[in-house]
C-alpha positions in Angstrom: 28.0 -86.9 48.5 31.0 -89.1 49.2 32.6 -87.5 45.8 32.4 -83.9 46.6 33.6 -84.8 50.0 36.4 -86.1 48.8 37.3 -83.8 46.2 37.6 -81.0 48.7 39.1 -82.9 51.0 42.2 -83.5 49.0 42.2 -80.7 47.2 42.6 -78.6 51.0 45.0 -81.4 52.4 48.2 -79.7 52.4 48.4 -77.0 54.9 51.9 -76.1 53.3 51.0 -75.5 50.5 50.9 -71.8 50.0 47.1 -71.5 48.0 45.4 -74.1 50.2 47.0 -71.9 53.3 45.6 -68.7 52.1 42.1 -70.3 51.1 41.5 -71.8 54.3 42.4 -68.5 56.0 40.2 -66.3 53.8 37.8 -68.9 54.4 37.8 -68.9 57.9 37.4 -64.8 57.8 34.0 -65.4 55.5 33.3 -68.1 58.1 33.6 -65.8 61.3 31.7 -63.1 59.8 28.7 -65.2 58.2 28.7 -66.9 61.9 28.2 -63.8 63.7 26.0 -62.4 61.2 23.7 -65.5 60.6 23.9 -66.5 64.8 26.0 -64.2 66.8 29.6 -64.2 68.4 28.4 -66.6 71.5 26.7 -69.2 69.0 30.2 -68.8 66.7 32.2 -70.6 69.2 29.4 -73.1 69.9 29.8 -74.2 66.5 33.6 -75.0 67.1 33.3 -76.4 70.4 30.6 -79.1 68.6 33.1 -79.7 66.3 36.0 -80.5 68.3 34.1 -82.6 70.5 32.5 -84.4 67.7 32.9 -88.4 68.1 31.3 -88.4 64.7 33.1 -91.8 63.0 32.7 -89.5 59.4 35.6 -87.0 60.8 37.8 -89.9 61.9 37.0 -91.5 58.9 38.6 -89.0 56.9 41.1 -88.3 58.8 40.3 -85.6 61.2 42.5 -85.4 64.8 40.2 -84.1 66.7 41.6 -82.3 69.9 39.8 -79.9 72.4 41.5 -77.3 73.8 38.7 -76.3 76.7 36.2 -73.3 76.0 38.5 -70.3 76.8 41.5 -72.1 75.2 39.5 -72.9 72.1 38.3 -69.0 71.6 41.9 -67.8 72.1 42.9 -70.5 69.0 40.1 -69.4 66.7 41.1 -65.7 67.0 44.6 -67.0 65.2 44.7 -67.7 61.9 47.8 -69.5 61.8 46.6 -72.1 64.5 46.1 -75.7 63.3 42.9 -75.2 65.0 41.8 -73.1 62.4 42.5 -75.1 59.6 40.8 -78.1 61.1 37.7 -76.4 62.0 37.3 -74.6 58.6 37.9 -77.4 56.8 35.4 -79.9 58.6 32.6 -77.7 58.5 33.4 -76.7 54.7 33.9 -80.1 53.8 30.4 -81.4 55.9 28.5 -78.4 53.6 30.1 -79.3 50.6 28.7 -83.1 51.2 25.4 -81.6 51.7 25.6 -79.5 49.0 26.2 -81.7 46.9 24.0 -84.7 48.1 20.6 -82.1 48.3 21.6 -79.5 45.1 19.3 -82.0 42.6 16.5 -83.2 45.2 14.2 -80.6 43.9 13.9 -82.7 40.8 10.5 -82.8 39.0 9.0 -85.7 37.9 11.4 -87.1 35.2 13.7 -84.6 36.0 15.0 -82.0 33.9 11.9 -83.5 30.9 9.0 -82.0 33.3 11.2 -79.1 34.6 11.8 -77.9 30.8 8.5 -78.2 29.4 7.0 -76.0 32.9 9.7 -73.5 32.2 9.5 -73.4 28.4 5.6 -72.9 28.6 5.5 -70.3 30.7 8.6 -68.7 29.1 6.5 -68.5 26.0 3.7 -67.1 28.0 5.7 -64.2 29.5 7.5 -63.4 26.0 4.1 -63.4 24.8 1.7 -61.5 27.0 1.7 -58.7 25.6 0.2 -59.6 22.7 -2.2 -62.1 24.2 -6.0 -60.6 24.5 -9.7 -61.9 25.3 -9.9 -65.1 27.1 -6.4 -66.0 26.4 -5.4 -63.0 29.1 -7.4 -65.1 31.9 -5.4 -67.7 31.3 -2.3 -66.2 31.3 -3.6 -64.1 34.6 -4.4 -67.8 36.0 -0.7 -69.3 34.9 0.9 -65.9 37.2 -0.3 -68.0 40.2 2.6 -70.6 39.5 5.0 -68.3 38.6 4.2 -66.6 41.9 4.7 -69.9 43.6 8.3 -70.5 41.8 9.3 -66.4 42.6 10.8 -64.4 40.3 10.2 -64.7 36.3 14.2 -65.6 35.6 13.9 -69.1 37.3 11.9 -70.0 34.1 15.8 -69.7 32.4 16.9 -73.8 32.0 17.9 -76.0 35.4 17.1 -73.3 37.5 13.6 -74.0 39.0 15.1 -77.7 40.7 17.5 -75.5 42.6 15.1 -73.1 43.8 12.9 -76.0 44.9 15.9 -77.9 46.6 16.8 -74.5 48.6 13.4 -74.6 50.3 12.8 -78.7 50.8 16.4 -78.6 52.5 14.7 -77.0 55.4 12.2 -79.0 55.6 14.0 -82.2 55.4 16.8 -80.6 57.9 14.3 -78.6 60.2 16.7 -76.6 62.7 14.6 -77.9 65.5 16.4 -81.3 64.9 20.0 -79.8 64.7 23.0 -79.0 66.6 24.4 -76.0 66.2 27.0 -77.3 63.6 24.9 -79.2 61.6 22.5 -76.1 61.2 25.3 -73.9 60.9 26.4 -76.8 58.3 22.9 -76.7 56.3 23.1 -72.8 56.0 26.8 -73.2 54.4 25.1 -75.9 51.9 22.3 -73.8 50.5 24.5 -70.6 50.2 26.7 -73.0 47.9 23.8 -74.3 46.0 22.6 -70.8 45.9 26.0 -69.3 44.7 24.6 -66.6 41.9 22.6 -64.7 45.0 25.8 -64.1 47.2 27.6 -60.9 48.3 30.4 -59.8 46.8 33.2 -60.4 49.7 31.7 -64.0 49.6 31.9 -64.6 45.6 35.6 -66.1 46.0 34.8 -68.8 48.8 31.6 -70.0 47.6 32.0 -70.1 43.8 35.5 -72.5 44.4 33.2 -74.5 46.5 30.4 -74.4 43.7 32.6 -75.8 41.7 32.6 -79.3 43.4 28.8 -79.8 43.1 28.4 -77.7 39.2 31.4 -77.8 37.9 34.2 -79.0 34.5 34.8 -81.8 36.2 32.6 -82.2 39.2 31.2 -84.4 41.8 27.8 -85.0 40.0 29.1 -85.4 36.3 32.1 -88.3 38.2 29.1 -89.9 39.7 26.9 -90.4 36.9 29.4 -90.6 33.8 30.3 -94.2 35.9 26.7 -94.9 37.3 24.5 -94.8 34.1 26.1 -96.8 31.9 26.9 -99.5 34.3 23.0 -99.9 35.4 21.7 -99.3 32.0 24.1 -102.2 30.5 26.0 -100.1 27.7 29.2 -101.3 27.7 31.9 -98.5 28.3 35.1 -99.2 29.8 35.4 -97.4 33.4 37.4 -94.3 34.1 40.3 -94.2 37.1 38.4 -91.9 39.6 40.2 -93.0 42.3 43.2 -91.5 40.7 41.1 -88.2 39.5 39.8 -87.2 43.1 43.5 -87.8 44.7 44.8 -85.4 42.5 42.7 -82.3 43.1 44.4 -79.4 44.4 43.9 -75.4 45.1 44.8 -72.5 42.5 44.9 -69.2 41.8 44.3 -67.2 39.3 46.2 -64.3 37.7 43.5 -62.4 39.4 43.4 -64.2 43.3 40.5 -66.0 42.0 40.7 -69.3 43.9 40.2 -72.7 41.9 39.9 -76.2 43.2 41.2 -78.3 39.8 42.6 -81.3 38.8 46.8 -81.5 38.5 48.7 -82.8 35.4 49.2 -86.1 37.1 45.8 -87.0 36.3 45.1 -86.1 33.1 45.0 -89.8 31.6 41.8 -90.2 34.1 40.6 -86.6 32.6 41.2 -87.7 28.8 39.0 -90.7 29.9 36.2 -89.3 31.7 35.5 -87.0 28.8 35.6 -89.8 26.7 33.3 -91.8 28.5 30.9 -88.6 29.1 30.8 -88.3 25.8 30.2 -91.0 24.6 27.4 -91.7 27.7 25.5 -89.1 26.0 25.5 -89.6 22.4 24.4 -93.5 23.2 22.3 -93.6 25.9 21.3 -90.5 27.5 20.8 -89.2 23.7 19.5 -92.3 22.1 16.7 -91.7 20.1 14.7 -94.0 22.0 15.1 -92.3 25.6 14.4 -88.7 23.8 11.4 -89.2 22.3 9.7 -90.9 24.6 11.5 -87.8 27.0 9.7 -85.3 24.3 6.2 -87.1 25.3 6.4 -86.6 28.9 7.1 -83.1 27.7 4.3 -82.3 25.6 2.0 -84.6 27.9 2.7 -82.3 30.5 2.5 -78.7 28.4 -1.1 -79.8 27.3 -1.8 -80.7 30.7 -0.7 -77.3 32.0 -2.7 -75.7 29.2 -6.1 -77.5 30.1 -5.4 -76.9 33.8 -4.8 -73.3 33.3 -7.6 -72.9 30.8 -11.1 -72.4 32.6 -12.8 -71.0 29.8 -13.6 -74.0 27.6 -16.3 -76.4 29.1 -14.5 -79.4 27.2 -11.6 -79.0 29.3 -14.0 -79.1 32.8 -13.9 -82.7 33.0 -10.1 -83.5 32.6 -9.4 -80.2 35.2 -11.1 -82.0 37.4 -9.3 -85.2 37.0 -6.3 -83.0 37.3 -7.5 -81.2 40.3 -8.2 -84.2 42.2 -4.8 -85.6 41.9 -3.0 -83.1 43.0 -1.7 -82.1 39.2 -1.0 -78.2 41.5 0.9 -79.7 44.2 3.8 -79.3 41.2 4.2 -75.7 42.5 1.5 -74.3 44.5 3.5 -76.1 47.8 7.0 -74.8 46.9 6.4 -71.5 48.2 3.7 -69.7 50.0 4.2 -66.3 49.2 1.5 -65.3 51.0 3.0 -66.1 54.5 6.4 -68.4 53.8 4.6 -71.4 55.7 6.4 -74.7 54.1 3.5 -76.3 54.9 2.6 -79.2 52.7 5.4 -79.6 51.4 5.0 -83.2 51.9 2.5 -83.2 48.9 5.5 -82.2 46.4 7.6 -85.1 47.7 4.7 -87.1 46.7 5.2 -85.9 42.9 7.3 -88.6 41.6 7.3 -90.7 38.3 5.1 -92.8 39.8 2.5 -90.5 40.7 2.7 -88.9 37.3 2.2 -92.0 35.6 -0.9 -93.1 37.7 -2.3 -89.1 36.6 -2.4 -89.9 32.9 -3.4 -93.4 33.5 -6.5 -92.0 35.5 -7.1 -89.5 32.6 -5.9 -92.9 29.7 -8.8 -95.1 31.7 -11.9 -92.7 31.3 -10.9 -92.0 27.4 -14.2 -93.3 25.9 -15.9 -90.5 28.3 -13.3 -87.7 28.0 -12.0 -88.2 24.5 -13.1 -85.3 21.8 -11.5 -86.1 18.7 -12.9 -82.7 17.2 -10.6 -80.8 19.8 -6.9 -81.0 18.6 -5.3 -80.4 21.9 -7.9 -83.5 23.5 -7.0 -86.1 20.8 -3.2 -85.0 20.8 -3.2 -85.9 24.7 -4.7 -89.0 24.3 -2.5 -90.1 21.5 1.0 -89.0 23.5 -0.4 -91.0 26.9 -1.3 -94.1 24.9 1.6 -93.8 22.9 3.8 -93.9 26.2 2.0 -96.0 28.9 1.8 -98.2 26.4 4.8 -98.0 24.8 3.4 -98.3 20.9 6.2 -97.6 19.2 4.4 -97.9 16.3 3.1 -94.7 16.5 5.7 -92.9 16.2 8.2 -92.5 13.2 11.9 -91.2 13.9 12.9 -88.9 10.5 16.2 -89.8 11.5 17.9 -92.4 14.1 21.7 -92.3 12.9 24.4 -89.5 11.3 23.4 -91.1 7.5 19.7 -90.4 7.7 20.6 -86.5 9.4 23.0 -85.8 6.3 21.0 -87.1 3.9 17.6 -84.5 5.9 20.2 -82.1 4.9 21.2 -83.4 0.9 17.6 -83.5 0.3 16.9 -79.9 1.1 20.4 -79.3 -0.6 18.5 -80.4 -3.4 15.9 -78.8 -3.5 17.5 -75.6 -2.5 19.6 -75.8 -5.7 16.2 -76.6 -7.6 14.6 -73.1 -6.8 17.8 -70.7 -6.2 21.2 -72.0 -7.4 23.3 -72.4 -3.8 26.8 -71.3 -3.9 27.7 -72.6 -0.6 29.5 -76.3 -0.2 27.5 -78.5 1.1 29.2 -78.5 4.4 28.5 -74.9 4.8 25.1 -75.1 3.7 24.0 -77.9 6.3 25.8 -75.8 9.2 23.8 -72.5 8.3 20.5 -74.7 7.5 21.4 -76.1 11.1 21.0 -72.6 12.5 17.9 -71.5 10.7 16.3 -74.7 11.9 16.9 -74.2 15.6 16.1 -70.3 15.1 12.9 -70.7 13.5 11.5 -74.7 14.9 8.7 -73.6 17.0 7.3 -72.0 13.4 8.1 -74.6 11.8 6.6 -77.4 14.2 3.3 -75.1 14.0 3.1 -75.3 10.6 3.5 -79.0 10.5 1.0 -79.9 13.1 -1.5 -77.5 12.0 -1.0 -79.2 8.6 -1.2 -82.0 9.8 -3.9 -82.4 12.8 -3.6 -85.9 13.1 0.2 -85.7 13.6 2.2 -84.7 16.3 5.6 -83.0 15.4 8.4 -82.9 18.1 11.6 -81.9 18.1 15.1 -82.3 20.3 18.0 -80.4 19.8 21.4 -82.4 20.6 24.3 -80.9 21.6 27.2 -82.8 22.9 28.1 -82.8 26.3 32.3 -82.1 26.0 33.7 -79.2 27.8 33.0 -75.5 27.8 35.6 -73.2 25.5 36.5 -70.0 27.0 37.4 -68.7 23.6 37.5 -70.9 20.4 41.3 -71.9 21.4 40.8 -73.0 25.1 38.9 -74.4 27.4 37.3 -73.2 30.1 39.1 -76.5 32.6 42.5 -75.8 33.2 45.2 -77.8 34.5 47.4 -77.1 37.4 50.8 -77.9 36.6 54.4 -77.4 38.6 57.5 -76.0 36.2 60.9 -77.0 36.9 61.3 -73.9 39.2 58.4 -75.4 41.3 55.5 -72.7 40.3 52.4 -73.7 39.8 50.5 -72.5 36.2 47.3 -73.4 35.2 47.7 -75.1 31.5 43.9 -74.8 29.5 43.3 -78.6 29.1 43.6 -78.5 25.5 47.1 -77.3 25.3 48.7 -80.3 27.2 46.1 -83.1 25.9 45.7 -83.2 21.7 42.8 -85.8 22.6 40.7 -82.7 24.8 41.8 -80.3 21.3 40.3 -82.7 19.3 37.0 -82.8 21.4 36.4 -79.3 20.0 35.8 -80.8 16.3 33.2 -83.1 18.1 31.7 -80.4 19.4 30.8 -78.5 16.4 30.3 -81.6 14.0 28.1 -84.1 16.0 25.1 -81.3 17.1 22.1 -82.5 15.5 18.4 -82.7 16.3 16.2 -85.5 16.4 12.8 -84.8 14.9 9.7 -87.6 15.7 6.2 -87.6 14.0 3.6 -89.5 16.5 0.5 -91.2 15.2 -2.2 -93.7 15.2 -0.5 -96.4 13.7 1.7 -93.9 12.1 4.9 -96.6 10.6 2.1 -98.4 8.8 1.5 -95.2 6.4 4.3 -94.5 4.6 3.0 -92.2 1.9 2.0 -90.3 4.7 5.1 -90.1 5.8 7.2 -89.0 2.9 4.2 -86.3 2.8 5.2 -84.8 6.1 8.9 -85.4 5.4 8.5 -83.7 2.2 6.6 -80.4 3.8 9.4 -80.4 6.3 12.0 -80.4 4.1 10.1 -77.3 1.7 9.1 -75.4 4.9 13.1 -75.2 5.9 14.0 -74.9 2.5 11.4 -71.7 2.2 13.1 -70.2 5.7 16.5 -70.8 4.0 16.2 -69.3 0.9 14.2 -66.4 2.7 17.0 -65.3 4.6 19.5 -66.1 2.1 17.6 -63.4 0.1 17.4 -60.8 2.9 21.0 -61.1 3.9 21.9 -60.2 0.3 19.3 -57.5 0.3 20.8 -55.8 3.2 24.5 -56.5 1.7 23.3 -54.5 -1.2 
């Protein structure tokens, strides 16, 4: 909160400044008109009066001189857009919803966060992509799993990170209810969720609330500053610290070739840029990507795809008694008090707050402590469930079996398929070129190939984690998307792709495409203790992908022909 206040603020602290000038006056324009629109033209100046009479220590704090120049004066002042007035009032109630914004965009988090949110939306993505071909009793429960979709709205929120947003738009008014508000702070929350909300706005308002998007989902934004210094100081990895202070002082308005405005860091920061990427990256690939978080991430996944499944699935009388557990605790309070499409009541939504980690982990411990009675190891989908709970409330790592922790053991996946490759259908590619195009197959084609492993394999679960590395978005191959504002020697400002003034940021881009990988885990009773086992599976892996390589190989050449 206090970051994306502070971004704004001194990005929009130089009223001379001829971008930050016209922002705040085109800002002010989408201001009055969403005012009047949203409450009406009496309301409007409400809103400003509150403002100026605000003995709220946060304005004073930052630095706001707050004068009141009487009703009459104060609507006289607002109607010029040149007036100091103006510019204070615009920015405090854009820099109040920016803090809000950003403080509420991520508090519709799931359980485990974005490891819950994926597997619901992944699930019933397949479902949709599916039902068309889905008949008999599967079409019940894919009838039944339209109730949660309805809950959630429209199909596209299944696409990735956008259901948490959705949900945060409708808890934000029921943790700010407008019964408890002034007019500012109301007018203040509205501001906040049409920010959050950015893709569904008009298009006069595209240019105002995308620059403010930026703060809270952005290059280099308040969120990613937060947590790229937060995680690995409470987790104990040792990563040197970045100079924020000297990041968020040197944020500043732009404008684009085509009046799009920017808020972006200047050239005088870029040795705090270079080492926030640097420490972002390297946040991810050792702890947020350690192989130890994701798998036990993957579990919670699956444990909550299966659990979906049984919930969903009324037809099988061996599910009945683990539905029940399910309906008991509350397993639908995960969507069905989001939204009541039925009448919009928010209603209940107390019962979502409720759906913590905690609350998830005394669910499966509920369903973990009635095994001997619920426990069918004839059922595949029954004795996979209780093998991923124990596996994670109890934290056996000895059931599970990583194919590969480290860079070696992923090139040498790729060798031994190389190998065998070469064995079958003599390869004409390097090896470099090979593992970058086996790469791709594997990611196109892992949901067949995780089906036929675990159907091979019943007493095995296979999961599987892509990894890419969290750098910075290219626009093309040659630039990035984060560019830097820099003055020339005749005093205009340009905006410089980060690449082109930092070789360190260029050199992130050969990062980028060598270090994505996947991890792949096997879980089993006891599973490290059976090595032939293991090179079994591993083998089978390694001829399925070499089988899907050699297939397409073959058809490409076909169709060249």
């Amino acid at each position: 909160m206090k970051i994306g206040g502070d971004i704004f603020l001194n990005a929009t602290q130089d009223f001379s400044d001829p971008a930050v000038k016209s922002f705040i006056r085109d800002a002010f324009e989408f201001l009055k008109k969403y005012l009047v629109s949203e409450l009406n033209s009496a309301r409007y100046v409400d809103v400003a009066e509150e403002f100026f009479e605000a003995e709220d220590q946060t304005f004073k704090k930052y630095g706001f001189n707050l004068r009141h120049p009487g009703k009459v004066a104060l609507r006289d002042k607002l109607d010029d857009p040149e007036s100091k007035f103006v510019f204070d009032f615009t920015r405090g109630l854009l820099f109040q919803s920016v803090r809000l914004a950003c403080l509420l965009h991520d508090v519709g988090h799931f359980p485990y966060s974005h490891t819950v949110e994926s597997a619901v939306s992944n699930y019933l993505r397949e479902l949709f992509d599916t039902k068309d071909d889905i008949k008999g009793p599967e079409k019940q429960i894919f009838e039944n799993c339209t109730e949660m979709i309805n809950h959630f709205g429209a199909a596209n929120l299944l696409d990735e990170g956008k259901l948490h947003e959705y949900i945060s738009l409708k808890i934000i008014d029921e943790i700010l209810p407008e019964s408890k508000l002034t007019e500012f702070q109301y007018f203040s929350r509205l501001l906040a969720k049409k920010i959050i909300n950015q893709g569904d706005v008009a298009e006069d308002e595209e240019n105002i609330i995308h620059t403010l998007y930026e703060i809270a989902s952005g290059e280099v934004d308040a969120d990613r500053l937060d947590y790229t210094l937060r995680d690995p100081y409470s987790s104990g990895l040792e990563l040197g610290k970045f100079d924020i202070e000297r990041l968020l002082n040197n944020f500043t308005i732009a404008r684009t070739e085509e009046d799009i405005y920017r808020i972006l860091p200047k050239g005088q920061a870029l040795s705090s840029i270079e080492s926030f990427f640097h420490q972002r990256y390297l946040t991810h690939k050792y702890l947020i990507y350690h192989h130890g978080k994701v798998r036990m991430d993957q579990i919670v996944g699956k444990i909550t795809e299966i659990l979906i499944q049984i919930y969903f699935n009324n037809q099988k009388e061996e599910y009945e008694k683990i539905r029940l557990i399910l309906m008991e605790n509350g397993f639908d309070n995960l969507w069905s008090k989001i939204n009541d499409y039925e009448n919009t009541s928010n209603e209940g939504y107390e019962d979502y707050f409720y759906c913590d980690e905690g609350w998830f982990n005394n669910l499966i411990k509920t369903i973990f402590s009635q095994k001997e009675d619920l426990h069918n190891k004839d059922i595949k989908i029954i004795n996979n469930l209780f093998l991923l709970i124990e596996t994670f409330i109890l934290r056996k790592t000895e059931n599970i079996y990583s194919i590969f922790k480290r860079y070696d053991m992923y090139y040498k996946f790729f060798k031994d398929i190389y190998t065998k490759v070469n064995k079958e259908a003599k390869e004409d590619a390097n090896f470099t070129d090979f593992k970058n195009r086996c790469s791709e197959i594997i990611q196109d084609d892992i949901d067949l190939i995780l089906t036929e492993i675990n159907d091979k394999h019943s007493d095995v679960v296979f999961l599987y984690k892509k990894i890419l590395p969290k750098l910075l978005k290219w626009e093309t191959k040659d630039e990035t998307e984060l560019k830097i504002v820099i003055d020339d020697n005749d005093g205009n400002t340009q905006l410089i792709p980060a690449n082109e003034i930092s070789p360190y940021i260029d050199s992130l881009k050969v990062v980028k495409n060598e270090e994505r990988m996947f991890h792949m885990f096997l879980i089993g009773d006891n599973l490290k203790e059976q090595s032939e086992k293991i090179k079994e599976i591993y083998n089978d892996i390694c001829e399925s992908v070499k089988d899907k390589y050699i297939y397409k190989k073959n058809k490409e050449k076909g169709s060249e022909s």
